[in-house]
C-alpha positions in Angstrom: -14.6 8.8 11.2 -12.7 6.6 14.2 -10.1 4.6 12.8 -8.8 3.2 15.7 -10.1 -0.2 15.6 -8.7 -1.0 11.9 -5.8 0.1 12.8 -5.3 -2.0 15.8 -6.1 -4.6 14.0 -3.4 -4.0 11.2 -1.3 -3.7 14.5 -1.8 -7.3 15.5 -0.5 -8.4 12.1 2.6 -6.9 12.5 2.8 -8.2 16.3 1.8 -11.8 15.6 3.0 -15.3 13.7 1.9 -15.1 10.0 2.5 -14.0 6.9 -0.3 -12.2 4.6 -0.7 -11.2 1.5 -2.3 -7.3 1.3 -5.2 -7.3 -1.4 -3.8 -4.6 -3.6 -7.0 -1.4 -4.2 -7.2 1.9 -5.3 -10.2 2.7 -5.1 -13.8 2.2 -3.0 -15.1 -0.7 -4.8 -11.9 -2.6 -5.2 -11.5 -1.6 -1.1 -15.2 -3.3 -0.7 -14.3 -6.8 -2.8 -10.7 -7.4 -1.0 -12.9 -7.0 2.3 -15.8 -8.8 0.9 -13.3 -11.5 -0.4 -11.4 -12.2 3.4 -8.1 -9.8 2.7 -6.7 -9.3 6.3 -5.4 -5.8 4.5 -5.8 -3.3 1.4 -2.8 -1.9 -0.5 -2.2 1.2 -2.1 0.2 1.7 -4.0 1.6 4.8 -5.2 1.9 2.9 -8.7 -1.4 2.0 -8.7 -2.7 5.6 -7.4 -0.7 7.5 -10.1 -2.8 5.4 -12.7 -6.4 6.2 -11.0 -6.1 9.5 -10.3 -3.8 10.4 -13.2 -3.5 7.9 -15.7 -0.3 8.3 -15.4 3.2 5.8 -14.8 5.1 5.9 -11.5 6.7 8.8 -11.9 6.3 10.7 -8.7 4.2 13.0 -10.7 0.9 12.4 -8.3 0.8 15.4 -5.0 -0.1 14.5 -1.6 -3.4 15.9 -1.7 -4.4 13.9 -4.5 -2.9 10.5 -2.9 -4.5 11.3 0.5 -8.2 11.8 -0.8 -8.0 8.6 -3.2 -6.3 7.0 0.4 -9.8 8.7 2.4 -12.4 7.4 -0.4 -11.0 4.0 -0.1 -11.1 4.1 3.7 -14.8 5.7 4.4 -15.9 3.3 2.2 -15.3 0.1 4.7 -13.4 -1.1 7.3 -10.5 -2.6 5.6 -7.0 -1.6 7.1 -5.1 0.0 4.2 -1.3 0.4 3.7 -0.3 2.8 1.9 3.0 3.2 -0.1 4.1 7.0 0.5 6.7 6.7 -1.6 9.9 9.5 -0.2 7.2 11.6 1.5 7.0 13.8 -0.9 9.8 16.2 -0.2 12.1 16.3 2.8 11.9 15.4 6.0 9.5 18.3 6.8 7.1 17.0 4.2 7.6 13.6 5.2 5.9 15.1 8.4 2.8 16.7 6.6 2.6 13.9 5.0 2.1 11.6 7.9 -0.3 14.3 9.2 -2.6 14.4 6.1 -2.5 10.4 5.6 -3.4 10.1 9.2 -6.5 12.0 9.0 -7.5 10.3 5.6 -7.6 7.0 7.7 -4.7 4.7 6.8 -3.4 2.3 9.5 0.0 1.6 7.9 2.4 3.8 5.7 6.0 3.1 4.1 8.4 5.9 3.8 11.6 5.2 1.5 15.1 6.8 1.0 14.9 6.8 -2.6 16.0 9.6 -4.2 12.5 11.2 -5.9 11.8 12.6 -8.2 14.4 10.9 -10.5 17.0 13.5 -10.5 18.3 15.5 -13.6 21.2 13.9 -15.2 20.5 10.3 -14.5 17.9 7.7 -15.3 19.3 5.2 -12.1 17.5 5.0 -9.1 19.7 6.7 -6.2 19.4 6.9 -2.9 19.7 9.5 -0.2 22.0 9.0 2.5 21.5 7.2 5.6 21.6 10.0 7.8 19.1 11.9 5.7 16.7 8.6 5.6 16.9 8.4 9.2 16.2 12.2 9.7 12.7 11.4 7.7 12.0 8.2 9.9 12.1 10.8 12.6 10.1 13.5 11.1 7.3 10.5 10.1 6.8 9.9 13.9 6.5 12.7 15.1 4.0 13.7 12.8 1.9 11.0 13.9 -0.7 11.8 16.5 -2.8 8.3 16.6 0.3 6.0 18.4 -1.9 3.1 16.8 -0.8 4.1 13.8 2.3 2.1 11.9 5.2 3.5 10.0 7.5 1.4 8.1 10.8 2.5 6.5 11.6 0.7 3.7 14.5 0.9 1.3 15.4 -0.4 -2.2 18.7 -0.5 -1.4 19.5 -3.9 -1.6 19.2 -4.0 -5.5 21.0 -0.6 -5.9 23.8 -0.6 -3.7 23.9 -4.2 -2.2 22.5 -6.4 1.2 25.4 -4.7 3.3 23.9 -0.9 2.8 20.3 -2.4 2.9 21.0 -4.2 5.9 22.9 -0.6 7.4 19.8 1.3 6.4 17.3 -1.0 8.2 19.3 -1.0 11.2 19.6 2.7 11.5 15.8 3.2 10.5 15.0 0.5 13.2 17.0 2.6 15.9 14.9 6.1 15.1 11.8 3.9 16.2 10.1 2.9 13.0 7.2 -0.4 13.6 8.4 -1.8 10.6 11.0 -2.6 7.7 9.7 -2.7 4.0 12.5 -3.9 1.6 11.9 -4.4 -2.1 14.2 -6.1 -4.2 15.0 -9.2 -1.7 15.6 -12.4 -4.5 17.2 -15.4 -2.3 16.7 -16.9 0.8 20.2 -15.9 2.0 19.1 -12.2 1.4 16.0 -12.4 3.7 17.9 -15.0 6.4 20.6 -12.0 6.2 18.1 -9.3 6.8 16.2 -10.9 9.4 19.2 -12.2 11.5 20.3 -8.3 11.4 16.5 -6.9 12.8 14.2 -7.0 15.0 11.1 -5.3 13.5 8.4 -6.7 12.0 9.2 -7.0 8.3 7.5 -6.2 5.2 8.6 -7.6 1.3 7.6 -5.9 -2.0 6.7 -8.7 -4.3 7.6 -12.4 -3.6 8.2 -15.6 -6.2 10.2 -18.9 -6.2 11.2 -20.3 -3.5 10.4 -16.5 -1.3 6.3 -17.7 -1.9 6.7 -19.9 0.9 4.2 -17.9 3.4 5.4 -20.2 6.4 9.3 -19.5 5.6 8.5 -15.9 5.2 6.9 -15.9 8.6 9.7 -17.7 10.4 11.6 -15.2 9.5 9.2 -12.2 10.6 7.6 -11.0 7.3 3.8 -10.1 8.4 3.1 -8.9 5.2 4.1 -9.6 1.8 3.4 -8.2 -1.4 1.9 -9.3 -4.5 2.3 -6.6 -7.1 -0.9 -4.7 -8.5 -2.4 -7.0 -11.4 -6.4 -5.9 -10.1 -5.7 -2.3 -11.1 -4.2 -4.2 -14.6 -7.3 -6.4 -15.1 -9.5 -3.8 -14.6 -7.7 -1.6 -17.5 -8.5 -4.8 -19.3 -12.0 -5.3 -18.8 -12.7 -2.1 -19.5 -10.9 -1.9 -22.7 -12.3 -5.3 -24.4 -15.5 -4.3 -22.9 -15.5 -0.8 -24.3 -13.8 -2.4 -28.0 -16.7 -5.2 -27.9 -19.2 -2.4 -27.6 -17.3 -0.3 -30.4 -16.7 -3.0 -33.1 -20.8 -4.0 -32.7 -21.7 -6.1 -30.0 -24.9 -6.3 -28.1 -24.7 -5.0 -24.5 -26.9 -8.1 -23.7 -23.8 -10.1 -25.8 -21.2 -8.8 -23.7 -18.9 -11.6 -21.8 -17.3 -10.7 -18.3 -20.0 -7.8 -17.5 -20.7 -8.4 -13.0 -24.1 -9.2 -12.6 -26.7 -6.7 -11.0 -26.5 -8.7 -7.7 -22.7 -8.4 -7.5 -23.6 -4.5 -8.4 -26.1 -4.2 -5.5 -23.2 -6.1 -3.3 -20.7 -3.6 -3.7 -22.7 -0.4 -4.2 -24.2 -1.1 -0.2 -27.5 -0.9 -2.1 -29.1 -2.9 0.5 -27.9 -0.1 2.9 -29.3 2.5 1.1 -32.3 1.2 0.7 -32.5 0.7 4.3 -31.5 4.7 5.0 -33.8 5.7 1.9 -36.6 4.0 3.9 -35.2 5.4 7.3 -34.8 9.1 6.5 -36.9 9.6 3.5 -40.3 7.4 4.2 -39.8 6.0 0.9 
């Protein structure tokens, strides 16, 4: 499939004036609503991946291949730029490279690679990060993995809730130097933080989770955040749905009784079915 155009278009966000929020998915028909809906951008998270493809917590558990063909169902199944959250690349920096290469091909327009330390190491239930020098070599290996130059990388970094703004703002200068589009930090709480981080850089920056006085979507983009995040509650309320659905139907309800169920038009909407009735029609002579 070409996924040149989405990703120009992600491109522009990063290169222009505002702040968005990313619509966080996980899978096709959440991909198809946030589009449906007006989100600028999709989100997918490695949280939120773990959870569909594994039912499992954040634990670095989920493998590349499995992240990169949740990442290509959600993107063949619109037009929706997707971010994705590629957590340390899943190795070293040599993975960090395959890793670029396979969520390339699987369509993404925008990826985050962080110097956490993952898995959570033996011995230690802190998060810990790897050194600068190392973080940088992966910021290096993630571009020249990439073959589409439309493509973004960010390189993001925790560090400023682990080891303090000083480090974070060190790391985001050095990751800024190999040639990274973007910085993604996570953890930023005050205004001082951000004006701090933003007085320090010059890329395009991106926040993991905003509240208080950081919601301000005009303050965020005067100081260069294009994208913030949200967190994942659609993944959450879908758990829910399903479970009081599934515990309605269990302790004795009706199907017709059932409260919250989408209606067979919203079905039809998301499904394409209007599409596939046109290609059944097409191709078949039904």
């Amino acid at each position: 499939m070409h996924w040149t155009d989405r990703r120009r278009r992600f491109r522009a966000i990063l290169a222009g004036d505002r702040c968005f929020h990313p619509g966080s998915v996980f899978d096709p028909i959440s991909a198809r609503i946030a589009e449906d809906l007006g989100f600028e951008i999709g989100m997918f998270a490695g949280s939120t991946a773990s959870l569909t493809v594994l039912g499992a917590p954040d634990l670095i558990v989920l493998t590349l291949s499995e992240f990169a063909a949740q990442a290509y169902r959600i993107n063949r199944a619109g037009n929706l730029p997707l971010m994705v959250d590629a957590d340390h690349g899943y190795g070293n920096a040599l993975n960090v490279k395959r890793t670029v290469e396979e969520l390339e091909t699987a369509g993404v327009c925008g990826m985050s690679i962080e110097d956490t330390e993952l898995p959570t190491p033996h011995g230690t239930t802190k998060p810990r990060l790897i050194s600068i020098a190392e973080g940088v070599g992966k910021m290096k290996a993630a571009l020249a993995g990439r073959q589409d130059p439309a493509l973004a990388i960010a390189g993001r970094t925790s560090a400023i809730i682990i080891t303090g703004i000083d480090d974070a703002i060190a790391r985001g200068q050095a990751y800024e130097a190999a040639g990274v589009d973007a910085l993604f930090f996570v953890g930023i709480k005050t205004r001082a933080e951000l004006d701090a981080i933003s007085a320090a850089t010059k890329l395009p920056l991106i926040m993991g989770g905003v509240s208080g006085d950081l919601a301000d979507r005009d303050y965020l983009a005067s100081r260069r955040v294009r994208i913030a995040l949200q967190g994942h509650q659609p993944f959450a309320a879908g758990v829910k749905a399903v479970h009081d659905t599934l515990k309605a139907l269990r302790d004795g309800t009706a199907p017709s009784k059932l409260q919250g169920v989408a209606s067979a038009e919203l079905m039809k909407k998301v499904t394409r079915d209007d599409d596939y009735t046109r290609w059944t029609k097409e191709f078949l002579g039904g």
